[in-house]
PDB file with SEQRES, HELIX, SHEET and CRYST1 records, atoms N, CA, C and O in Angstrom:
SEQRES   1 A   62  UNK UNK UNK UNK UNK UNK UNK UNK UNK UNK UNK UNK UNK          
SEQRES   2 A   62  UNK UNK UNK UNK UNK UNK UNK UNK UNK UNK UNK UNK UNK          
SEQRES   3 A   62  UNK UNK UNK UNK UNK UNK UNK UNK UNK UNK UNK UNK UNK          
SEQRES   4 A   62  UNK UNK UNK UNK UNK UNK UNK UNK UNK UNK UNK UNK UNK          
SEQRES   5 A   62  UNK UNK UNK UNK UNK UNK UNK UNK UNK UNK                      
HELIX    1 AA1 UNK A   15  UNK A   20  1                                   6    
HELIX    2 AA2 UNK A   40  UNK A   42  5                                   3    
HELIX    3 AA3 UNK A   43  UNK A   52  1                                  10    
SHEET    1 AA1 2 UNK A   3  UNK A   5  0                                        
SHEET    2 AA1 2 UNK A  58  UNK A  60 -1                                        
CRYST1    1.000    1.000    1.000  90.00  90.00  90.00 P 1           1          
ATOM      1  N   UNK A   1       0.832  -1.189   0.000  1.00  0.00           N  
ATOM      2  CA  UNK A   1       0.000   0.000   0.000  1.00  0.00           C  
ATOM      3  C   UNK A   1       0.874   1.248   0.000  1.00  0.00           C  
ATOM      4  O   UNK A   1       2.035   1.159   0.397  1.00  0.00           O  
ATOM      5  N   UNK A   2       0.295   2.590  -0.493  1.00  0.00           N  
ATOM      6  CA  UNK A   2       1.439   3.758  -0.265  1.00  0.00           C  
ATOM      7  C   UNK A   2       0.016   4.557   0.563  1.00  0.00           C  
ATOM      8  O   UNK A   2      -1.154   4.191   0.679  1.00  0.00           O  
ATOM      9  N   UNK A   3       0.661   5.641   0.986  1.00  0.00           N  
ATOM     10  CA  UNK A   3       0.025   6.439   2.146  1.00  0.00           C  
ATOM     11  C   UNK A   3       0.992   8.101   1.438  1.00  0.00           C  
ATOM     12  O   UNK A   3       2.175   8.345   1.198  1.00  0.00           O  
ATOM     13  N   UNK A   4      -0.032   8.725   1.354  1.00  0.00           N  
ATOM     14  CA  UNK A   4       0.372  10.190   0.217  1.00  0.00           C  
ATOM     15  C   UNK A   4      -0.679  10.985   1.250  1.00  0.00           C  
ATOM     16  O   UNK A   4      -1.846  10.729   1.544  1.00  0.00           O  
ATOM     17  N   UNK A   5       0.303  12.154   1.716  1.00  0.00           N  
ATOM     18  CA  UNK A   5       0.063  13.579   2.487  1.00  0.00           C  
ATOM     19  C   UNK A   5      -0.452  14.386   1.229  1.00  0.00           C  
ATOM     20  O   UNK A   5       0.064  14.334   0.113  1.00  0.00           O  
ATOM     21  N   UNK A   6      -1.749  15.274   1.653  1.00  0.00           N  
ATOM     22  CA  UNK A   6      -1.795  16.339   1.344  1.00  0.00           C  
ATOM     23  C   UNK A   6      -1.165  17.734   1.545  1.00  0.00           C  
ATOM     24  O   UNK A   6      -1.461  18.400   2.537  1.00  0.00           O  
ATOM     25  N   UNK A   7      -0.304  18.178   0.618  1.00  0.00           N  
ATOM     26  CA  UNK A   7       0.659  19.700   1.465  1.00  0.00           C  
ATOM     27  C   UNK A   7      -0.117  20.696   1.875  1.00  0.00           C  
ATOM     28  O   UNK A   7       0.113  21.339   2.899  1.00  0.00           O  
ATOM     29  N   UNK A   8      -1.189  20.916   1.030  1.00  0.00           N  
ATOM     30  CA  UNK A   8      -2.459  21.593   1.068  1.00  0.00           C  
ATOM     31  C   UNK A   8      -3.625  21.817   1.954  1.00  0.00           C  
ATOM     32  O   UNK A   8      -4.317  22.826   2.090  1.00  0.00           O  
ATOM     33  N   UNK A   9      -3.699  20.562   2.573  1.00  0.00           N  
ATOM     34  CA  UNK A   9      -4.637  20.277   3.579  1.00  0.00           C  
ATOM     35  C   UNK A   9      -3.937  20.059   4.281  1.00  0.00           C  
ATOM     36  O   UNK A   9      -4.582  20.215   5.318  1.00  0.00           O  
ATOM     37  N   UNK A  10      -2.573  19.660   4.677  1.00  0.00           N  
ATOM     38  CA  UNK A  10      -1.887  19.441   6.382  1.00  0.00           C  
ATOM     39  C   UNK A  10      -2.142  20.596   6.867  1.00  0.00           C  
ATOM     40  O   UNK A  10      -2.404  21.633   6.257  1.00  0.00           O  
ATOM     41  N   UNK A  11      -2.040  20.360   8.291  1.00  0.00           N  
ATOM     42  CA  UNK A  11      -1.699  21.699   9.340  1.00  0.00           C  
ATOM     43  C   UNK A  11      -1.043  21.674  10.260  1.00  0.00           C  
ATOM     44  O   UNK A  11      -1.013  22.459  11.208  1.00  0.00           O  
ATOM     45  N   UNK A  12      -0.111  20.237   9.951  1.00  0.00           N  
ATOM     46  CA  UNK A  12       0.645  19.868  10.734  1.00  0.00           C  
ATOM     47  C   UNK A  12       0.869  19.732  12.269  1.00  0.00           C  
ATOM     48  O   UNK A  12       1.849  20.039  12.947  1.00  0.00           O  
ATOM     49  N   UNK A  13      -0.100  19.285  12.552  1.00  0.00           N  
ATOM     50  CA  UNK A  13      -0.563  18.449  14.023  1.00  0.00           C  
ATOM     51  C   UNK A  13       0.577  17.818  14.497  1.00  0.00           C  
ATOM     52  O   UNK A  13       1.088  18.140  15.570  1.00  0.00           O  
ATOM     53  N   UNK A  14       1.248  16.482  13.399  1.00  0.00           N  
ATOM     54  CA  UNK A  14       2.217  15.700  13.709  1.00  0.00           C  
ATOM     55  C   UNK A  14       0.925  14.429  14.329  1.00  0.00           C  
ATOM     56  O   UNK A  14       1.260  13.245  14.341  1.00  0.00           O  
ATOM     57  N   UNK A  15       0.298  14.609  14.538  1.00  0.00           N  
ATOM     58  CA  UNK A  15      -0.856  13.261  15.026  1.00  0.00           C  
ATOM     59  C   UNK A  15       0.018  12.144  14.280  1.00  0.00           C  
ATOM     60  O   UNK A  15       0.704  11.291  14.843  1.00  0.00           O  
ATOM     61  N   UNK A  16      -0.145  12.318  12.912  1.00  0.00           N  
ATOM     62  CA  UNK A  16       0.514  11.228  12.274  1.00  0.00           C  
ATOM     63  C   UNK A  16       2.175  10.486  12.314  1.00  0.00           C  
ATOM     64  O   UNK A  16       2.659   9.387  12.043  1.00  0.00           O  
ATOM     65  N   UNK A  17       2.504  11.379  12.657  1.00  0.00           N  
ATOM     66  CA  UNK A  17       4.025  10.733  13.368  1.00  0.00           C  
ATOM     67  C   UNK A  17       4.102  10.053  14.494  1.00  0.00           C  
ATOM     68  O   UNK A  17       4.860   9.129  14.786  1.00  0.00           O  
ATOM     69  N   UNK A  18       3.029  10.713  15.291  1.00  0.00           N  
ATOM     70  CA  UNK A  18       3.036  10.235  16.604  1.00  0.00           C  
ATOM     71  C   UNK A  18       2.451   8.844  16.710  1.00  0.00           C  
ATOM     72  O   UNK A  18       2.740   8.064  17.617  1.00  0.00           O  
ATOM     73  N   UNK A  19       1.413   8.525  15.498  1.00  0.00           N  
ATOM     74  CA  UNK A  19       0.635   7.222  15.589  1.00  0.00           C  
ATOM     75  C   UNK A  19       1.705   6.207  15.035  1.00  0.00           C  
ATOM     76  O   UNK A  19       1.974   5.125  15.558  1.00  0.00           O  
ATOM     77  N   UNK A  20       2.345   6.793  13.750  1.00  0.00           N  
ATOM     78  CA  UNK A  20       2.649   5.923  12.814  1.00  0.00           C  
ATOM     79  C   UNK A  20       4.571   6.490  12.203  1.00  0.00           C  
ATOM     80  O   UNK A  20       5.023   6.500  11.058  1.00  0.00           O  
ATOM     81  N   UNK A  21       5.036   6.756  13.109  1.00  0.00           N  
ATOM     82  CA  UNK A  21       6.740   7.185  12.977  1.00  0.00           C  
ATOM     83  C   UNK A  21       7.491   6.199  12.419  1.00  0.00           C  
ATOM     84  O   UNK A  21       8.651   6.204  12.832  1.00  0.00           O  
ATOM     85  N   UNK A  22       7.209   5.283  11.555  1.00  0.00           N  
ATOM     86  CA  UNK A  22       7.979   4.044  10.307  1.00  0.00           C  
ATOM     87  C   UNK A  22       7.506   5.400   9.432  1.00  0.00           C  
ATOM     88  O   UNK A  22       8.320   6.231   9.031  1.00  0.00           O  
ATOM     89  N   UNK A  23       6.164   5.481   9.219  1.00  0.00           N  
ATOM     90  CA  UNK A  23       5.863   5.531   7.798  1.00  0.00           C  
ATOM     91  C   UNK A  23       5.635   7.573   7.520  1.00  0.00           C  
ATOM     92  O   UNK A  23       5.208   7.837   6.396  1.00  0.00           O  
ATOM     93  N   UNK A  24       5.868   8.679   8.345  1.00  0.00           N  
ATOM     94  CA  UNK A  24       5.299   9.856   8.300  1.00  0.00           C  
ATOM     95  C   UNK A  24       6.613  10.645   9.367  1.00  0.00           C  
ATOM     96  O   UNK A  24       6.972  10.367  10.511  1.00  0.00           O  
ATOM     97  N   UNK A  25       6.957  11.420   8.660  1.00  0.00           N  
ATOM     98  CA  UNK A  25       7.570  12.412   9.339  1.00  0.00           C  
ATOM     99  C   UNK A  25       7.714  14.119   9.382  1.00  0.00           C  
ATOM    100  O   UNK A  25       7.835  14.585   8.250  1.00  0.00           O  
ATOM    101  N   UNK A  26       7.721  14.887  10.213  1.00  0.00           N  
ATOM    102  CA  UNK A  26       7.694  16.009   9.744  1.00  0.00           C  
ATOM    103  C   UNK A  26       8.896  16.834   8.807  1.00  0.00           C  
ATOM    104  O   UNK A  26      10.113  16.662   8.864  1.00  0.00           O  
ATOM    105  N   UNK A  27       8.264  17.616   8.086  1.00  0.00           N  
ATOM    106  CA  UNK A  27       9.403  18.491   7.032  1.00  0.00           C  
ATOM    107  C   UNK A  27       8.882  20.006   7.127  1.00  0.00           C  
ATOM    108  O   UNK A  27       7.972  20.507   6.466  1.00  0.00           O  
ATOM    109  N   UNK A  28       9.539  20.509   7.939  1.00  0.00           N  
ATOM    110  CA  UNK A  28       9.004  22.098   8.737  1.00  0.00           C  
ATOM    111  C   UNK A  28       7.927  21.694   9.142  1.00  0.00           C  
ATOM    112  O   UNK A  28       7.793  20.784   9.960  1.00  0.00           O  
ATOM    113  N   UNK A  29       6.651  22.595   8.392  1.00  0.00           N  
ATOM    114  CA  UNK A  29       5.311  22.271   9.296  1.00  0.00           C  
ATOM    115  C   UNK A  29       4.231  21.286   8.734  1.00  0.00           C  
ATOM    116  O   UNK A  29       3.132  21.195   9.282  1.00  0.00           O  
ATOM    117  N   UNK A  30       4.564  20.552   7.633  1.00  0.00           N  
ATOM    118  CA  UNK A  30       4.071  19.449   7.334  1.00  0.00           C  
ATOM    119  C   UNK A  30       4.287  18.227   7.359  1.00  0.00           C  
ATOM    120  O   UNK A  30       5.489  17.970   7.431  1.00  0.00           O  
ATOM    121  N   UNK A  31       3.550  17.263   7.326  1.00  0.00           N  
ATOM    122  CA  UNK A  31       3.738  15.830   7.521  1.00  0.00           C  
ATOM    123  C   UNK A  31       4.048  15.504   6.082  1.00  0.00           C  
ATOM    124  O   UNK A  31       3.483  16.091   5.159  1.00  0.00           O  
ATOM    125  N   UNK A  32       5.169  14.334   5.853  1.00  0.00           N  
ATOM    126  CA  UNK A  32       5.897  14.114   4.591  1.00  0.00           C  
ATOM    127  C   UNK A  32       5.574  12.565   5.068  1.00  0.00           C  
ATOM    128  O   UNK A  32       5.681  12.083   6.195  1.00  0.00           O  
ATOM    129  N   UNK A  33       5.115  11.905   3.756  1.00  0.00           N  
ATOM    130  CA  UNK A  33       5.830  10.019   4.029  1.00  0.00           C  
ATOM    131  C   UNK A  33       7.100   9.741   3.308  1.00  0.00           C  
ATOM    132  O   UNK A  33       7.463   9.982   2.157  1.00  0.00           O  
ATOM    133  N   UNK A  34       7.943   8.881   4.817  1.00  0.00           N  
ATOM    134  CA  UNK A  34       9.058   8.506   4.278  1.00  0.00           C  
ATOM    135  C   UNK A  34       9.014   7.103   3.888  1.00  0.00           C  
ATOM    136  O   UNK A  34      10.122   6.642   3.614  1.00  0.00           O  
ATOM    137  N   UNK A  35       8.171   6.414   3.803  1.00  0.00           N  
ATOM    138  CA  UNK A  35       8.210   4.819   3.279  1.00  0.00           C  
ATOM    139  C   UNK A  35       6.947   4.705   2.796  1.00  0.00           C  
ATOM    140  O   UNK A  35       5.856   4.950   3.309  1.00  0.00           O  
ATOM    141  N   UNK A  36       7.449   4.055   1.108  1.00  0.00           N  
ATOM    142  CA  UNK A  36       6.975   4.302  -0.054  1.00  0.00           C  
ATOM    143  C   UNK A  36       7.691   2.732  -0.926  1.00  0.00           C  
ATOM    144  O   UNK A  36       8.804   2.615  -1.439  1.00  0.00           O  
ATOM    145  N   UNK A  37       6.774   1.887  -0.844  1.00  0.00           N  
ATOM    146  CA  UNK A  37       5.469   1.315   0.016  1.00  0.00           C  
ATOM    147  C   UNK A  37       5.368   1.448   1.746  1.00  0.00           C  
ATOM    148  O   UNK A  37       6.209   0.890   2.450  1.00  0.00           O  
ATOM    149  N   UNK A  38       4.785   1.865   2.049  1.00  0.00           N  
ATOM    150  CA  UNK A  38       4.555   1.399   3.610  1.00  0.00           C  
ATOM    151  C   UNK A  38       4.942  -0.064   3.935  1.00  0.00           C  
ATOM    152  O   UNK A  38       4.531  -0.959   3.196  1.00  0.00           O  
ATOM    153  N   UNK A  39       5.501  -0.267   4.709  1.00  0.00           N  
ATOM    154  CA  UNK A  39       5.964  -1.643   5.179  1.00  0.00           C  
ATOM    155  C   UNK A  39       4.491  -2.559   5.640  1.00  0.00           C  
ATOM    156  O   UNK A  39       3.526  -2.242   6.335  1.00  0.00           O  
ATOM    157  N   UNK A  40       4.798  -3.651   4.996  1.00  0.00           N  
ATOM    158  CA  UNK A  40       3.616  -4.418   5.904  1.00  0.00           C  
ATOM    159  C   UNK A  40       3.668  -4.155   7.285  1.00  0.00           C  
ATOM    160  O   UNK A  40       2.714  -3.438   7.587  1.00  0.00           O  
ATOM    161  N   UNK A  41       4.318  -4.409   8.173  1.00  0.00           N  
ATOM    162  CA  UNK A  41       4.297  -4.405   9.358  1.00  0.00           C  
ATOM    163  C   UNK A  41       3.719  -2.973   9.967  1.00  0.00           C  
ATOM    164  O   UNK A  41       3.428  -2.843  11.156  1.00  0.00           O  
ATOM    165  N   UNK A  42       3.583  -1.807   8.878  1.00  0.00           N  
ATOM    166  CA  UNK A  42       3.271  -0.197   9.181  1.00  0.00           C  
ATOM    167  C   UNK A  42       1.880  -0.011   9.191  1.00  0.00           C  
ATOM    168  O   UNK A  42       1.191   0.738   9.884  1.00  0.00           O  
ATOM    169  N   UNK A  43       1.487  -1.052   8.048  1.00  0.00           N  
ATOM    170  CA  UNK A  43       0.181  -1.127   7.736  1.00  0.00           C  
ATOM    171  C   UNK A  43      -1.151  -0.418   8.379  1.00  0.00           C  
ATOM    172  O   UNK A  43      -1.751   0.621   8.106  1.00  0.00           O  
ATOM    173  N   UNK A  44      -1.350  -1.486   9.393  1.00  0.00           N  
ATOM    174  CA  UNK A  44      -2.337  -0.848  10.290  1.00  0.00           C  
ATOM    175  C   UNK A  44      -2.375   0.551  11.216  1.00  0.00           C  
ATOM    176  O   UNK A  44      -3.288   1.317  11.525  1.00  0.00           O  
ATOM    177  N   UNK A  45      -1.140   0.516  11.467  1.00  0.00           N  
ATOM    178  CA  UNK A  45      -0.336   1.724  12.204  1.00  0.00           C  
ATOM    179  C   UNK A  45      -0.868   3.030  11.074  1.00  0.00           C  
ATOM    180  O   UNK A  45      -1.551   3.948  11.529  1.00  0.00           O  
ATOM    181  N   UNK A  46      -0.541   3.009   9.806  1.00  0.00           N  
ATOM    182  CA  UNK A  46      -0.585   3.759   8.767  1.00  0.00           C  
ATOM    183  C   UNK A  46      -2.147   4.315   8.747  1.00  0.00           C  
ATOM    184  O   UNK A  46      -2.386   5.496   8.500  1.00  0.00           O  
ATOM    185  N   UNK A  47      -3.029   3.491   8.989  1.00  0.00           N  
ATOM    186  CA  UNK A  47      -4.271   3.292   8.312  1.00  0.00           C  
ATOM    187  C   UNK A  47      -5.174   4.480   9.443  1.00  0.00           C  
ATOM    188  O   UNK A  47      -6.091   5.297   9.360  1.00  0.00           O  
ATOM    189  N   UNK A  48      -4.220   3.935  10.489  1.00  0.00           N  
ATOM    190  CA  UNK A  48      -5.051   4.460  12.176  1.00  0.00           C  
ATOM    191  C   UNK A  48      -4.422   5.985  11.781  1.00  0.00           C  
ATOM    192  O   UNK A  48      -5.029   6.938  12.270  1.00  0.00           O  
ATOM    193  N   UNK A  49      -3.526   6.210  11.133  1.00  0.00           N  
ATOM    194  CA  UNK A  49      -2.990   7.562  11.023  1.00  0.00           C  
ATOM    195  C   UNK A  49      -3.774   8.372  10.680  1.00  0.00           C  
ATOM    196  O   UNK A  49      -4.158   9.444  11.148  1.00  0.00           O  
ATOM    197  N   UNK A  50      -4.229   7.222   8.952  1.00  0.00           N  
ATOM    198  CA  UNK A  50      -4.717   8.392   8.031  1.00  0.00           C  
ATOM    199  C   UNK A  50      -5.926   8.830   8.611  1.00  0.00           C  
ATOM    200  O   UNK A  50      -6.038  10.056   8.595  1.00  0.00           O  
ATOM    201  N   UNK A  51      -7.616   7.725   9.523  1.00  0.00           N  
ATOM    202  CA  UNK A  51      -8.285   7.972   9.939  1.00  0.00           C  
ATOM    203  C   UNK A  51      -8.452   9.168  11.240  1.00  0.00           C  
ATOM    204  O   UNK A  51      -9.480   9.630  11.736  1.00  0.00           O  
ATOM    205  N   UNK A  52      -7.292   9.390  11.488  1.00  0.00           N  
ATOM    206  CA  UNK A  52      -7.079  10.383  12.629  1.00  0.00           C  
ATOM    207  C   UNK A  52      -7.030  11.502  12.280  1.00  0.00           C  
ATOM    208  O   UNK A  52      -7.643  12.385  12.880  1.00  0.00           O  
ATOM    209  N   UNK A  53      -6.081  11.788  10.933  1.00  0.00           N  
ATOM    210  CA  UNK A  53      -6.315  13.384  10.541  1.00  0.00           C  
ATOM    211  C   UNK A  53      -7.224  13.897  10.667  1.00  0.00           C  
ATOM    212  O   UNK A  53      -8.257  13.549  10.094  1.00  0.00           O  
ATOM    213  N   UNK A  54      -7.130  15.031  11.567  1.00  0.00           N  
ATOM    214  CA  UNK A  54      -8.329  15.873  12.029  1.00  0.00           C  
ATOM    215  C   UNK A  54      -8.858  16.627  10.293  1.00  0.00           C  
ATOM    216  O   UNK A  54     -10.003  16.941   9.970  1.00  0.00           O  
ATOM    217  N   UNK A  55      -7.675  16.732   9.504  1.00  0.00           N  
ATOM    218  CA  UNK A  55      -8.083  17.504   7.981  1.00  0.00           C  
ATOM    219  C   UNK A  55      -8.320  16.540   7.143  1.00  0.00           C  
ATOM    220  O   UNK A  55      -8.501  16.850   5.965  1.00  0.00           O  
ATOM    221  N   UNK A  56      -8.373  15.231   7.515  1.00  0.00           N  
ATOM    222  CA  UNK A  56      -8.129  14.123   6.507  1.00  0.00           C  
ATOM    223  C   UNK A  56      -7.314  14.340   5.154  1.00  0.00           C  
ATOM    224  O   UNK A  56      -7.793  14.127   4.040  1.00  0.00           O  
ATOM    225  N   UNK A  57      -5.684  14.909   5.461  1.00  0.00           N  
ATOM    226  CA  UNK A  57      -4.872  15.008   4.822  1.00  0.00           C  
ATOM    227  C   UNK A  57      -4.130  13.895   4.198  1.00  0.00           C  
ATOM    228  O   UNK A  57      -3.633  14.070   3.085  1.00  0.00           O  
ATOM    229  N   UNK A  58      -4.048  13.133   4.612  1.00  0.00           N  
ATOM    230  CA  UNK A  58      -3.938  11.436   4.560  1.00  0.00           C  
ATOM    231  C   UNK A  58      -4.436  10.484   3.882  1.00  0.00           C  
ATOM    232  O   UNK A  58      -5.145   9.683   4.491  1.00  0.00           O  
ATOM    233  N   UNK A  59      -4.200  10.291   2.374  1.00  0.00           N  
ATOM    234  CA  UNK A  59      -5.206   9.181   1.771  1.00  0.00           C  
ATOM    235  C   UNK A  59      -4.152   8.204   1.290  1.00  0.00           C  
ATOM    236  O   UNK A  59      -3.052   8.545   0.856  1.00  0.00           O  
ATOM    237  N   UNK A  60      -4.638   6.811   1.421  1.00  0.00           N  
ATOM    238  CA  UNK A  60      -4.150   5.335   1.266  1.00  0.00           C  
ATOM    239  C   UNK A  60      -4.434   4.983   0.180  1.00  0.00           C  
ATOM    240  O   UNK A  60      -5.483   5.449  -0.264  1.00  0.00           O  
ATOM    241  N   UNK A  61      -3.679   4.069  -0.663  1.00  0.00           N  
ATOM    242  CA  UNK A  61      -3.896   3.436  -1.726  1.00  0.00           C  
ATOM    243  C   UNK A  61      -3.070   1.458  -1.825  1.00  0.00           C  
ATOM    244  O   UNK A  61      -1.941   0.968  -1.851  1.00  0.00           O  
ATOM    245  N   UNK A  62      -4.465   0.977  -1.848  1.00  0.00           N  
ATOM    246  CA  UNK A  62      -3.715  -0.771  -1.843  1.00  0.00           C  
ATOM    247  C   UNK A  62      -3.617  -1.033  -3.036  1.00  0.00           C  
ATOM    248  O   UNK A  62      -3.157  -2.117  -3.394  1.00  0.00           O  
TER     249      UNK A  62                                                      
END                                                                             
C-alpha cells in the first residue's frame, strides 16, 4: 500500500508521526511520508494515522 500527504490540507498536528513514525515524518510544518510502500508491518499503524487526521490530509492506496 502507499500512504500520500496532502501539502495543502496538512496543518501539521504531527498526530501522524506520533501514531505511525515508520511511515510519516515532519518536514518544517508538514507531515511528509518517508516509506513508499509502507511496510507491511506499518500497515495498520498507517491506516489508524490516516483515519485520525483531524483535515483528513492522509489518503491510502492498496
Amino acid at each position: 500500500m502507499k500512504a500520500k500527504v496532502d501539502e495543502d490540507l496538512c496543518i501539521g498536528c504531527g498526530l501522524c508521526v506520533e501514531i505511525c513514525v515508520d511511515v510519516f515524518e515532519m518536514d518544517d510544518a508538514i507531515a511528509v511520508v518517508v516509506a513508499d510502500p509502507v511496510p507491511a508491518q506499518s500497515e495498520e499503524l498507517c491506516r489508524e494515522a490516516a483515519e485520525s487526521c483531524p483535515v483528513e490530509a492522509i489518503s491510502i492506496a492498496e
